[in-house]
C-alpha positions as CSV (number, residue, x, y, z in Angstrom):
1,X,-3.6,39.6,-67.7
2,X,-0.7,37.7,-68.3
3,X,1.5,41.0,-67.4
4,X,-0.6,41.5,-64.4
5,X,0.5,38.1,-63.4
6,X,4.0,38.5,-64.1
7,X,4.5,41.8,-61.9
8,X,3.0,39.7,-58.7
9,X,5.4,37.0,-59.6
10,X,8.2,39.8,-59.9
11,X,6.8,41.5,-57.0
12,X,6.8,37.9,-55.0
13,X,10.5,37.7,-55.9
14,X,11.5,40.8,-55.1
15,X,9.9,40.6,-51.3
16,X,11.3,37.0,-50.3
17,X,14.9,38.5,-51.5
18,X,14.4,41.3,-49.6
19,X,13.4,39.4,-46.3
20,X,16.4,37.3,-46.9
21,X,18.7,40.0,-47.4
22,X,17.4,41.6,-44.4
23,X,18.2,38.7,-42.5
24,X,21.4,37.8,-43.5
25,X,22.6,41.7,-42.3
26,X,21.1,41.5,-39.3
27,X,23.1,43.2,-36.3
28,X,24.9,40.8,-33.8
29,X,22.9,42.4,-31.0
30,X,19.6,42.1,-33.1
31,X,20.3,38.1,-33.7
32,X,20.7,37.6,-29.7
33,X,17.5,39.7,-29.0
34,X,15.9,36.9,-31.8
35,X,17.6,34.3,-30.3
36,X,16.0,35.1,-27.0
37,X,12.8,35.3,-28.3
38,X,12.8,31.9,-29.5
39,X,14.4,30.3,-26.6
40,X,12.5,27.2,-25.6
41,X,10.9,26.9,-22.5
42,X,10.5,23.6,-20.6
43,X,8.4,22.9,-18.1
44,X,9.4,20.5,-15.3
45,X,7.1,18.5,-12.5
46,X,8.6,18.1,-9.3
47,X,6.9,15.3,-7.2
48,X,7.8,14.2,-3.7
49,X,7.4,10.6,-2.7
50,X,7.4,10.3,1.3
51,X,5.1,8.9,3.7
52,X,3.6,5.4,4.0
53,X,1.3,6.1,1.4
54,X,-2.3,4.3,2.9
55,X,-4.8,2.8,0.4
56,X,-8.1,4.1,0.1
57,X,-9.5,7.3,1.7
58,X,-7.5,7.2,4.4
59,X,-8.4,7.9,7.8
60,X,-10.9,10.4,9.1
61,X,-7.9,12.0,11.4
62,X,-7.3,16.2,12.0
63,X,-4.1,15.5,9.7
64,X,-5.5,13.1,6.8
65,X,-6.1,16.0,4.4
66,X,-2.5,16.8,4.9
67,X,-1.2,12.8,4.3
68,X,-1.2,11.4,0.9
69,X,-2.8,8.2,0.3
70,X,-1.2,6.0,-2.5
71,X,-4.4,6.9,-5.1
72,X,-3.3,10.6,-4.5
73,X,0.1,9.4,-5.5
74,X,-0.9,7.6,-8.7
75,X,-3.2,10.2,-9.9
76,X,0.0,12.5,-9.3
77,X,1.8,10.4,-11.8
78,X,-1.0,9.6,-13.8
79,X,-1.8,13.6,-14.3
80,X,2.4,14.3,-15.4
81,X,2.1,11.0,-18.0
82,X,-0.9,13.1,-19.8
83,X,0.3,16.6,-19.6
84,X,1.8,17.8,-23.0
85,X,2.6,20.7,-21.7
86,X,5.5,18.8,-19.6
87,X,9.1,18.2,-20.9
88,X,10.3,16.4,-17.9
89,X,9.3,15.2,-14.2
90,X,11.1,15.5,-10.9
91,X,11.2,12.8,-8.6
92,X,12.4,13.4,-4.8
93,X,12.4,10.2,-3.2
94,X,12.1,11.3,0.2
95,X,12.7,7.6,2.4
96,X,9.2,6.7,1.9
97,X,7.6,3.7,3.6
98,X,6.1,1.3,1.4
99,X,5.7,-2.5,1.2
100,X,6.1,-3.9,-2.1
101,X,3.1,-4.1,-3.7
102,X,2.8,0.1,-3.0
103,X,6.4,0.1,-4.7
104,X,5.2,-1.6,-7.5
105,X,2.2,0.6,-8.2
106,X,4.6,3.6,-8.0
107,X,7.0,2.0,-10.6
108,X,3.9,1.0,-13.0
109,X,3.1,5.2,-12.1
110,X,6.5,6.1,-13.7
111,X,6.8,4.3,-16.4
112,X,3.2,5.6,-17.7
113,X,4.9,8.9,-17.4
114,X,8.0,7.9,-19.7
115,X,6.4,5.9,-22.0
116,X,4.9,9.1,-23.1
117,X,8.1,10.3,-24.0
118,X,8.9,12.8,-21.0
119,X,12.0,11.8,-19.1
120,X,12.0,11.3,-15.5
121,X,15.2,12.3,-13.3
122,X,15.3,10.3,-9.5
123,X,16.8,12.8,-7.1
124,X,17.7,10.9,-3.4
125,X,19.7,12.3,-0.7
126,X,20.8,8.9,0.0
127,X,19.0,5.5,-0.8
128,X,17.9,2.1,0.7
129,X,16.8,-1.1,-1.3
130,X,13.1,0.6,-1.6
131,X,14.0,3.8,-2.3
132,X,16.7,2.6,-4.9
133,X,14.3,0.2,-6.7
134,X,11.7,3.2,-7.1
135,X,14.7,5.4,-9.0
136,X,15.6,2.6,-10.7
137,X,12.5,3.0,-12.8
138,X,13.5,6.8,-13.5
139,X,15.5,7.9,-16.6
140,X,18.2,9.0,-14.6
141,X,19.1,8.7,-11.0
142,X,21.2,11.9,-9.2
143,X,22.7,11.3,-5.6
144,X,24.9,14.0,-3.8
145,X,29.0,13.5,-3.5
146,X,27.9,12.9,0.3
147,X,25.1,10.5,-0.4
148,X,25.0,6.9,-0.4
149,X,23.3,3.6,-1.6
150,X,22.5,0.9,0.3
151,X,22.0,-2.7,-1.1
152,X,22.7,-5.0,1.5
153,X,20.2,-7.9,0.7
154,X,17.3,-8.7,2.5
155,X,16.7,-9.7,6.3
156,X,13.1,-11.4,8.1
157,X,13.3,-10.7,11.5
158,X,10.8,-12.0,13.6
159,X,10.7,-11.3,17.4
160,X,9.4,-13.6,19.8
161,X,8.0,-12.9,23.6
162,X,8.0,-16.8,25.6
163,X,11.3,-15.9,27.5
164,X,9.8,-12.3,28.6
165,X,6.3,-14.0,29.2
166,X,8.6,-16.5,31.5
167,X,10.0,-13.7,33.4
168,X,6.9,-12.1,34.4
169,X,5.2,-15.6,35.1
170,X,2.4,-15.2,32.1
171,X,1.4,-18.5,30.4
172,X,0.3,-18.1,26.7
173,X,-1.9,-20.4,25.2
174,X,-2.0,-20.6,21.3
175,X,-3.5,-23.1,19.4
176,X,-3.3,-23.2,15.3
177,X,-4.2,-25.1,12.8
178,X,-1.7,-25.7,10.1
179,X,1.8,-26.4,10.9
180,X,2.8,-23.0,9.0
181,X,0.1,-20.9,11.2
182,X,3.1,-19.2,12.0
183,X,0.9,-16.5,13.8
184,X,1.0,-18.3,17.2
185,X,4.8,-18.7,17.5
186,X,6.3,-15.3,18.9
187,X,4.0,-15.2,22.0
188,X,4.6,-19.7,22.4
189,X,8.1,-20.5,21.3
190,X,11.4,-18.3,21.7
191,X,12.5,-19.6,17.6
192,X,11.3,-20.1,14.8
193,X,9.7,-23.7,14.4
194,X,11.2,-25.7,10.8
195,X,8.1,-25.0,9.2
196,X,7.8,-21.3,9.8
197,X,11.7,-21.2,8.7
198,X,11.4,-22.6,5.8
199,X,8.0,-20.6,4.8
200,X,10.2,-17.7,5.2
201,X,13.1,-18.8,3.5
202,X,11.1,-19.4,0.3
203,X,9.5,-15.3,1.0
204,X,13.1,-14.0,1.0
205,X,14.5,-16.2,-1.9
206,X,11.7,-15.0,-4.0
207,X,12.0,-10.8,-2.8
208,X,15.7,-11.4,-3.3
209,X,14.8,-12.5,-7.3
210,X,12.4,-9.6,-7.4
211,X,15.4,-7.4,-6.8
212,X,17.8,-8.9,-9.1
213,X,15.5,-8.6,-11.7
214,X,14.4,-4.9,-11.1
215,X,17.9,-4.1,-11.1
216,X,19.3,-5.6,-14.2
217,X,16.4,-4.7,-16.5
218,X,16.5,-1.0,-15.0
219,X,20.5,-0.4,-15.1
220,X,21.3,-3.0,-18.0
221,X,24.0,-5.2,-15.7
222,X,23.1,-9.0,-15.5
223,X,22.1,-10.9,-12.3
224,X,25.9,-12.0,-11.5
225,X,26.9,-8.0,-11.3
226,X,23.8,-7.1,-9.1
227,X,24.5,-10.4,-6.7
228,X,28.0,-8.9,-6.5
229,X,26.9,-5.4,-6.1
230,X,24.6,-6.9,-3.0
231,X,27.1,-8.8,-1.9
232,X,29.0,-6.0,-1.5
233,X,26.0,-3.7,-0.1
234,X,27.3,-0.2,1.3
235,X,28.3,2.5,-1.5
236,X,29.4,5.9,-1.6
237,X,28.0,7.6,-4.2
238,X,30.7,7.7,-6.8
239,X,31.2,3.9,-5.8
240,X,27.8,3.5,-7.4
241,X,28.2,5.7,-10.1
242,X,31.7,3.1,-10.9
243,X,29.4,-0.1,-10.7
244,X,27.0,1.5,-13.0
245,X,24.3,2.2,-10.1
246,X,23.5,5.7,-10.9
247,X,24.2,8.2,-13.5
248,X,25.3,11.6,-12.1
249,X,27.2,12.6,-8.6
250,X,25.6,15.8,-8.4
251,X,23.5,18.3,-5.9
252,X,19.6,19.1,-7.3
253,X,20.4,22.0,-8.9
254,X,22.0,20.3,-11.1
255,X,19.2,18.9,-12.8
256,X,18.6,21.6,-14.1
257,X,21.3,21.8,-16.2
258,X,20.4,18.0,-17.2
259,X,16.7,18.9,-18.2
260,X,18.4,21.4,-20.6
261,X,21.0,19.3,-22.3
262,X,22.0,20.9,-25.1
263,X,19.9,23.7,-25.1
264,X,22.2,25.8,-22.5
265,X,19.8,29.1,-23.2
266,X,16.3,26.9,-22.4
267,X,14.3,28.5,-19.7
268,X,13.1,26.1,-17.1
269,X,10.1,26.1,-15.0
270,X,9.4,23.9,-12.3
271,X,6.1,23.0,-10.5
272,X,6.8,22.5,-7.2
273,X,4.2,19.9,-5.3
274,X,2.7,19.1,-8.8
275,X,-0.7,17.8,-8.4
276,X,-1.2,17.8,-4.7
277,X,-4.9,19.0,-4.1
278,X,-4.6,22.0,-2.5
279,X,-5.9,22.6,1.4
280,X,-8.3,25.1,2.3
281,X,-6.8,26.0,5.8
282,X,-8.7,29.2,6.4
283,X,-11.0,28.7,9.7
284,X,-11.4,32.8,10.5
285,X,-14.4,33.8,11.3
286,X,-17.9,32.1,11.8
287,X,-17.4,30.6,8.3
288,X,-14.4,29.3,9.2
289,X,-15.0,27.8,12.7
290,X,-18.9,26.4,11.0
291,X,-15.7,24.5,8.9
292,X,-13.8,23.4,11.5
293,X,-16.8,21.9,13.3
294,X,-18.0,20.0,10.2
295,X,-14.3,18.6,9.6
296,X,-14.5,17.6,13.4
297,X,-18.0,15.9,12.7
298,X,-16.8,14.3,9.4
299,X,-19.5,16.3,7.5
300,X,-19.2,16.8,3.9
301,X,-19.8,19.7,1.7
302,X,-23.8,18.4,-0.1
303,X,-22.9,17.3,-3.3
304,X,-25.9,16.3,-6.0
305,X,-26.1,12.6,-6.4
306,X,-25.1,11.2,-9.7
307,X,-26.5,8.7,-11.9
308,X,-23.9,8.4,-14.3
309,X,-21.9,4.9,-14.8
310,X,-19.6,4.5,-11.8
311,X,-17.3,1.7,-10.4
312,X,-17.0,1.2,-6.8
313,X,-13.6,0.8,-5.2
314,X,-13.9,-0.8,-1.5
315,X,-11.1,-0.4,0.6
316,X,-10.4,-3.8,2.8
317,X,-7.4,-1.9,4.9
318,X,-6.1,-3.1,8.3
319,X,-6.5,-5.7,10.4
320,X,-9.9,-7.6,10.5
321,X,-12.5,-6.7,13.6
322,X,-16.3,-7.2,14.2
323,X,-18.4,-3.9,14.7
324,X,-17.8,-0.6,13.0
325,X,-14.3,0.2,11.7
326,X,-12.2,2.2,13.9
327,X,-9.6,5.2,13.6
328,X,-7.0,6.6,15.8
329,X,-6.1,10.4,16.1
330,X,-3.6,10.5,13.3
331,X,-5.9,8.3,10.6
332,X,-4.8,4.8,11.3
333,X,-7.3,2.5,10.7
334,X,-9.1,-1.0,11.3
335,X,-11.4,-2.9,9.3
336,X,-15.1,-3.5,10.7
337,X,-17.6,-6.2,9.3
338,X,-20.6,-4.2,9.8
339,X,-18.7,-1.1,8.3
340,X,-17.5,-3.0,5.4
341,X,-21.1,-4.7,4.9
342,X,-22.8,-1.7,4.6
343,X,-20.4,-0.4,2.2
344,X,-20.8,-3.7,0.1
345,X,-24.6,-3.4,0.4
346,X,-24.1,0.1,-0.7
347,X,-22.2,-0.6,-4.0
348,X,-24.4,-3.8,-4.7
349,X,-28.2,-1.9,-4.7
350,X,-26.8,1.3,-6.4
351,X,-27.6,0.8,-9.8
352,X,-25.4,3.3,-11.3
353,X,-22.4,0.9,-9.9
354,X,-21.6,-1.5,-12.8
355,X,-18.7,-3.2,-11.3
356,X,-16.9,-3.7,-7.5
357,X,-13.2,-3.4,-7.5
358,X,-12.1,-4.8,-3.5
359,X,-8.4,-3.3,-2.9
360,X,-7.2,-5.7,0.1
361,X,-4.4,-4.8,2.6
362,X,-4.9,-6.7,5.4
363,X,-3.3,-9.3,7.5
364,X,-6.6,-10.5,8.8
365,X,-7.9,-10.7,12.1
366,X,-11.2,-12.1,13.3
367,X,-12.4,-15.3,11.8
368,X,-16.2,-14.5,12.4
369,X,-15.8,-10.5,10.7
370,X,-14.1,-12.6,7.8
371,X,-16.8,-15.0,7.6
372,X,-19.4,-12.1,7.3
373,X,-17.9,-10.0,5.1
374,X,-17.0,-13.1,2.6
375,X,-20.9,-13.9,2.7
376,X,-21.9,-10.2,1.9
377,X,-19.5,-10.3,-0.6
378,X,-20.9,-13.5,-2.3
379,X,-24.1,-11.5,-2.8
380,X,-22.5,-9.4,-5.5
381,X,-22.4,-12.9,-7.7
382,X,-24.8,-12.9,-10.8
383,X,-25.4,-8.8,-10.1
384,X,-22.5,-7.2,-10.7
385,X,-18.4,-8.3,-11.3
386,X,-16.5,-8.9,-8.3
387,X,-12.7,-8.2,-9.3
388,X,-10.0,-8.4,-6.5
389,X,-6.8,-6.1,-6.3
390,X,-4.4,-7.2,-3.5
391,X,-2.5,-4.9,-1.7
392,X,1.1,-4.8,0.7
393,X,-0.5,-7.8,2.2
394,X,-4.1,-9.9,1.2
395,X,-3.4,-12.9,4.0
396,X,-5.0,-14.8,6.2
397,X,-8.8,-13.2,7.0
398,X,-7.1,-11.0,3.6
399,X,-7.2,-13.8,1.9
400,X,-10.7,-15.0,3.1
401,X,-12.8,-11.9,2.0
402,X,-10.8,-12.3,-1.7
403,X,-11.0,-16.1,-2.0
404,X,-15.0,-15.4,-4.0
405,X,-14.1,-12.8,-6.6
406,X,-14.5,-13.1,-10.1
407,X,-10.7,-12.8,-10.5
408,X,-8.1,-11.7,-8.2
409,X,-5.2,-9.3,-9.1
410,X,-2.0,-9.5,-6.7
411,X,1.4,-7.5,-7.2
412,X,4.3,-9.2,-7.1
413,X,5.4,-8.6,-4.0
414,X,1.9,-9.2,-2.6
415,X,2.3,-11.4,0.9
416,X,-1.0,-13.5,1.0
417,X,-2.4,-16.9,1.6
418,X,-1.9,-17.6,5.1
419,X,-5.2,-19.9,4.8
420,X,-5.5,-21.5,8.5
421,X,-6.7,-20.9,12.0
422,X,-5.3,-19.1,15.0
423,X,-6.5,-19.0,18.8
424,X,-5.8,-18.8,22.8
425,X,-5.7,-16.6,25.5
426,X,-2.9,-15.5,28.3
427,X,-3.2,-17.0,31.8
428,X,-2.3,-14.5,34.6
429,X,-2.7,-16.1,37.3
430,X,1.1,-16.5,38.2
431,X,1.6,-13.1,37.3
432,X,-0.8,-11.8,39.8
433,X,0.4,-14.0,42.6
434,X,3.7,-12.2,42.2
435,X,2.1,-9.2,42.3
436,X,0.4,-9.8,45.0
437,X,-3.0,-10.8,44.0
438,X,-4.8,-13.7,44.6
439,X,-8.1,-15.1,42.8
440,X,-10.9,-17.3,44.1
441,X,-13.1,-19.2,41.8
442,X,-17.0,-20.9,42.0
443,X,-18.0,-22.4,38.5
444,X,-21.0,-25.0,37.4
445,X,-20.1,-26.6,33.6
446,X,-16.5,-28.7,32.9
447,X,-15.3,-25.6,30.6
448,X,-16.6,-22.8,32.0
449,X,-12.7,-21.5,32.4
450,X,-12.2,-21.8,28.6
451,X,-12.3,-18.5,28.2
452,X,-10.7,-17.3,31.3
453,X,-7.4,-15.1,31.0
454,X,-6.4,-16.4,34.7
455,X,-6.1,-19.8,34.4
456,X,-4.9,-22.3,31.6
457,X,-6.8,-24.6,30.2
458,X,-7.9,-28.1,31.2
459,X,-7.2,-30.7,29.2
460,X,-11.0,-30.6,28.0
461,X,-11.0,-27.0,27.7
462,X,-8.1,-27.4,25.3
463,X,-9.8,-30.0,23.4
464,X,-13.1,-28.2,23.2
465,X,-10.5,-24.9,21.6
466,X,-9.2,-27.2,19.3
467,X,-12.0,-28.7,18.0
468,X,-13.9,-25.2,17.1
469,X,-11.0,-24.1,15.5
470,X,-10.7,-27.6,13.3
471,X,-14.3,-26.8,12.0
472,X,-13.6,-23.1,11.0
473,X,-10.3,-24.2,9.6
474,X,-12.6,-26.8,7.4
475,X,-15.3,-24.4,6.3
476,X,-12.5,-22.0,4.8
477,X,-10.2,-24.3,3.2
478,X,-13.7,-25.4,1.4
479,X,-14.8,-22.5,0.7
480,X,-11.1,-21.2,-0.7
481,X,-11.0,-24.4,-3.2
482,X,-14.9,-23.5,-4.1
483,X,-13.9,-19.9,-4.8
484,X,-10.9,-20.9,-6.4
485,X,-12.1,-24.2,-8.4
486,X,-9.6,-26.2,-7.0
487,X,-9.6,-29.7,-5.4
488,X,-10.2,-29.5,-2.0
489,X,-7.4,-31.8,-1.5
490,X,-4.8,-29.8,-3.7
491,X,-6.3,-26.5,-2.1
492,X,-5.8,-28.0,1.8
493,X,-1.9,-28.8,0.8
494,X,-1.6,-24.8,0.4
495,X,-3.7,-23.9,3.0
496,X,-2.0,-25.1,6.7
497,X,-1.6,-21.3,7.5
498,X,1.7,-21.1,4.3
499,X,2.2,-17.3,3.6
500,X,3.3,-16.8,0.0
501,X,4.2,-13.9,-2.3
502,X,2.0,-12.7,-5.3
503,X,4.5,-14.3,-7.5
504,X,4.4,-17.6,-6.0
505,X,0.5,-17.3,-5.3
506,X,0.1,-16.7,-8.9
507,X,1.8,-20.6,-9.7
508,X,0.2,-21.9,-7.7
509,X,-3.3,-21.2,-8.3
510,X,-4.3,-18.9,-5.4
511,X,-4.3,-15.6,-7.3
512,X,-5.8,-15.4,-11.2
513,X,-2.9,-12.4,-12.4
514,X,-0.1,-10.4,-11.5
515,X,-1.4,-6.4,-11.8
516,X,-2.2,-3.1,-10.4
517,X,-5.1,-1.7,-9.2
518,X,-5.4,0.1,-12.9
519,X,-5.6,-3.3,-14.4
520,X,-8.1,-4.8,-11.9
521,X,-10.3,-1.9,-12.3
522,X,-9.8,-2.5,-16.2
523,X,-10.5,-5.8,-15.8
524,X,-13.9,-5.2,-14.0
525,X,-15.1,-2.9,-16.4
526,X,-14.3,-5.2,-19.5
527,X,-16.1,-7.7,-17.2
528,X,-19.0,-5.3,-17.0
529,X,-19.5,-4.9,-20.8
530,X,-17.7,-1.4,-20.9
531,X,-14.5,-0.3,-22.6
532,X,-11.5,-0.6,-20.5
533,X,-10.7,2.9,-21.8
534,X,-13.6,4.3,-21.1
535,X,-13.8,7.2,-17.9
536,X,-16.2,5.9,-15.4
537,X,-16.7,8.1,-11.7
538,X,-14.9,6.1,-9.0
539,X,-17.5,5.3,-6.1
540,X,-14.6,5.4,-2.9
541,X,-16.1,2.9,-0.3
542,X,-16.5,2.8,3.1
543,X,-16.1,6.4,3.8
544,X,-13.7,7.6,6.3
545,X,-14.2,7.6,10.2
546,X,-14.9,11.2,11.7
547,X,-12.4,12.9,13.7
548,X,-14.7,12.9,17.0
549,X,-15.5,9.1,16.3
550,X,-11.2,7.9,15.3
551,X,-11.0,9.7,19.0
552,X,-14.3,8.8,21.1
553,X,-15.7,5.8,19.9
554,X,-19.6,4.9,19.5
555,X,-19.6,4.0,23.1
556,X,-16.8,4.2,25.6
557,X,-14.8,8.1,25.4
558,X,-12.2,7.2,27.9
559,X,-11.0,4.2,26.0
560,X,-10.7,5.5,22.9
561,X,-8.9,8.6,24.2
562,X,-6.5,6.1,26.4
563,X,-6.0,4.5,22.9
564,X,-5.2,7.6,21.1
565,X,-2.2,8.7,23.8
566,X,-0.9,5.5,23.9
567,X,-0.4,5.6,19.9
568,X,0.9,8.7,20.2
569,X,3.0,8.1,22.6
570,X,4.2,5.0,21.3
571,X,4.7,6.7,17.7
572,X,7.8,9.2,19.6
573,X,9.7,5.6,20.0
574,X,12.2,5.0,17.4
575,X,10.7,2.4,14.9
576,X,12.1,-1.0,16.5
577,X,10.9,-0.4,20.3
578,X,7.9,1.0,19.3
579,X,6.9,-1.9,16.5
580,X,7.4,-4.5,19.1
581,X,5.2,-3.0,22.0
582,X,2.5,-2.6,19.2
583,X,2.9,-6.2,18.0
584,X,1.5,-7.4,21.7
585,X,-2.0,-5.9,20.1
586,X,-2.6,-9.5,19.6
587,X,-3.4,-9.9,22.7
588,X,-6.0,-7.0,22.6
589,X,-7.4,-9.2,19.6
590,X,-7.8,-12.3,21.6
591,X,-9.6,-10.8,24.0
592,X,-12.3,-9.8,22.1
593,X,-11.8,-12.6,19.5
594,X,-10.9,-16.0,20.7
595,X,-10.4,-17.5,17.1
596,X,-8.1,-15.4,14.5
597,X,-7.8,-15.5,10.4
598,X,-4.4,-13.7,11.3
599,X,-0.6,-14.0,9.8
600,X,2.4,-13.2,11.6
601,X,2.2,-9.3,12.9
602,X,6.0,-9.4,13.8
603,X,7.4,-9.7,10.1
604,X,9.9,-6.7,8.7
605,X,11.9,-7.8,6.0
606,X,14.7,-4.9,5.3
């Protein structure tokens, strides 16, 4: 036995010093064709970030399956940050345009992705303050020879309309409550009042910190360098590469040869659009036209109802109306109380739903859709948690809806508060008589003309306005410090219509935390009794508009259809004509709406 043990051991021998033998006079060709073999391969995500990115759904237009909402996005990033089969990721920051909560959401997307150890290469053709502060949260940022980056600061500029309202003769009148209900002043005064200046002074100082911050933490310069750098402003690209802005002055393909590194042999493949769901575009035949017709109708494919956990996400997006929500032709939307309500009462009598997450972007709008919605809302309490997530913008009628939740999440950058009262009407009657029309009237009742858009108001007319808006201002400033658990008196001294950002919101009591959507939804479902790590389905509430509906309305085609050119038309404008013709939808608003939860629509800060 013990010789039979000894040959295997000699045998043993004899083989591993062959092997190495034959190893060590291996043929120069032969060691290349091995050295092939075993050349790594890395696989690289390339992701495009363009578009404005809408929350929720999105709208029910021809075109939405084709537009990215910002939960497409995130679940983009979210799938590269668990894919071990990635070695690196892609990003083409393609001008998109986001407030700063959306740019926020994205930067908490990328660093999910390289906390898992994958590093993350920001490719722009040339860069702004957004798009810069999204690389900045990339591994590495490449910008062509040709390229530049802009950091110029930041600039509110708010338009206003009295001198053009004086040349055609129209007489606003605009009544608020709160001297920083700023929402009144672009269609009443031709400048900004003290109050609304200083309100937006405080906006700007606080963005402008934002940005310092982002910058030194991501590119390792302290806050004297970036002042200096946005002082400064304009760069070429090797300019920015000298103040330590970006790390390579290169074309795209030459990320390639960064993903490799060292490893100059490496074989690299790239997924181009990785992620994006794909879009069944085939509409031949009877099949395909019995698709069309369904997209057109807004019909969904049947799907079995589920009675596994879920959490219900309701979308709050746009601005604030009574009735059903409405869409344009190309998906932008409005926010209707009885659409919202049924969605609530949906999310609230499902028992499967264990939790409601509200994601708010909205400026507001109507002080009576608010009202409603805020009530439904307050149903949810003892049933089921009620967590808030606040978007781009949570103000005004925003803020109203949110003011009951459980807790309220806001992003930095978040503009809400904007607690106070708007209303009015125009007067045309000088307008027609230069027009040539002239207008006879018979009424019975002192203020019968209150709400008449020909003449202005009486003194009692005025007084009646004011006092109706003095009692809704009352019941939401009561029912914010309520909600809130604030002194009524401490809550009224940051109501008066003050817009503020997340940041500030957060000191002073209006918002619970600073956080994404993830977190809110985390939130709710510790508040729910479940693991925050746990997978729950994601209920997606309200449900889009149709196509037919976004075009035709319930009730009136030819409207709606008016409505949908005029967008369309007004969307071929460049950006600044076009922004102020749509900001006279006020107007539109008041006619249907004579008292408003709304902040300033006139307010781009660049």
């Amino acid at each position: 036995m013990r010789r039979f043990m000894a040959f295997l051991l000699l045998l043993g021998t004899a083989s591993v010093g062959t092997a190495h033998a034959q190893t060590e006079t291996s043929s120069p060709k032969e060691a290349t064709q091995a050295a092939k073999v075993v050349a790594k391969k890395l696989n690289v995500a390339h992701i495009e970030i363009k578009g404005s990115y809408t929350e929720g759904l999105g709208g029910g237009g021809l075109f939405s399956e084709v537009v990215e909402t910002l939960n497409d996005a995130l679940q983009r990033l979210k799938k590269a940050a668990g894919d071990e089969s990635l070695d690196a990721v892609v990003l083409h920051i393609n001008s998109p345009q986001i407030g700063w909560a959306k740019l926020n959401e994205l930067q908490t997307g990328i660093a999910k992705i390289r906390h898992r150890g994958r590093k993350v290469y920001a490719w722009l053709e040339g860069a702004d303050t957004k798009d810069y502060l999204l690389a900045s949260a990339c591994d590495q940022i490449v910008i062509p020879e040709s390229g530049m980056v802009m950091l110029p600061g930041l600039r509110a500029e708010i338009s206003f309309y009295k001198n053009l309202f004086d040349m055609l003769a129209i007489e606003p009148e605009m009544l608020r409550v709160g001297e920083f209900k700023s929402a009144a002043e672009p269609y009443s005064r031709s400048e900004m009042s003290p109050a609304f200046r200083e309100e937006m002074e405080t906006i700007i100082d606080d963005y402008y910190q934002q940005i310092i911050e982002m910058v030194s933490k991501s590119r390792n310069l302290n806050a004297d360098q970036v002042s200096g750098i946005i002082d400064t402003g304009l760069f070429s690209a090797q300019e920015a590469k000298e103040r330590g802005l970006i790390d390579h002055v290169a074309y795209e393909d030459h990320i390639i040869d960064l993903i490799k590194g060292d490893q100059k042999d490496a074989e690299v493949k790239i997924t181009k659009s990785y992620g994006k769901k794909k879009i069944d575009t085939d509409f031949s035949g009877f099949t395909g036209m019995a698709k069309m017709m369904n997209m057109m109708m807004g019909i969904e494919p049947a799907t079995r109802k589920s009675s596994s956990p879920k959490i219900a996400i309701i979308s709050a997006v746009g601005p604030i109306m009574s009735g059903t929500s409405r869409g344009d032709f190309f998906g932008e939307e409005s926010m209707g109380s009885t659409t919202m309500i049924k969605a609530i009462r949906q999310a609230r009598d499902d028992a499967s739903v264990k939790a409601v997450v509200l994601r708010v972007d909205s400026p507001g709008g109507s002080a009576l859709a608010s009202d409603l919605m805020w009530h439904e809302l307050e149903t949810l309490e003892g049933k089921k948690p009620l967590i808030v997530s606040m978007g781009d913008t949570a103000a005004s009628g925003g803020y109203y809806i949110a003011m009951g939740a459980d807790r309220i999440f806001a992003e930095p950058g978040t503009l809400t508060g904007s607690i106070g009262v708007v209303g009015g009407k125009i007067a045309l009657e000088k307008f027609y008589a230069k027009v040539g029309i002239t207008t006879s009237v018979v009424q019975k009742g002192k203020n019968a003309g209150v709400l008449s858009t020909t003449k202005p108001w009486t003194e009692t007319e005025r007084d009646a306005m004011q006092k109706m808006m003095n009692d809704i201002y009352a019941q939401f400033t009561k029912k914010a410090a309520e909600g809130r658990k604030m002194e009524y008196e401490k809550l009224e001294k940051l109501a008066r219509g003050r817009v503020y950002t997340g940041t500030q919101a957060l000191n002073l009591g209006l918002i619970d935390e600073l956080g994404t959507l993830d977190d809110a939804i985390a939130y709710a479902k510790k508040s729910a009794g479940i693991d925050p790590e746990s997978k729950l389905e994601r209920l997606d509430l309200p449900k889009p508009t149709s196509p037919l509906e976004a075009l035709f309305g319930p009730l009136d085609p030819s409207v709606h259809i008016s409505n949908a050119v005029m967008k369309a038309w007004l969307n071929r404008l460049p950006a600044e004509i076009s922004s102020q013709l749509k900001s006279l939808d006020v107007y539109d608003q008041l006619a249907r709406e004579k008292v408003l939860t709304v902040m300033p629509y006139q307010l781009y800060i660049k």
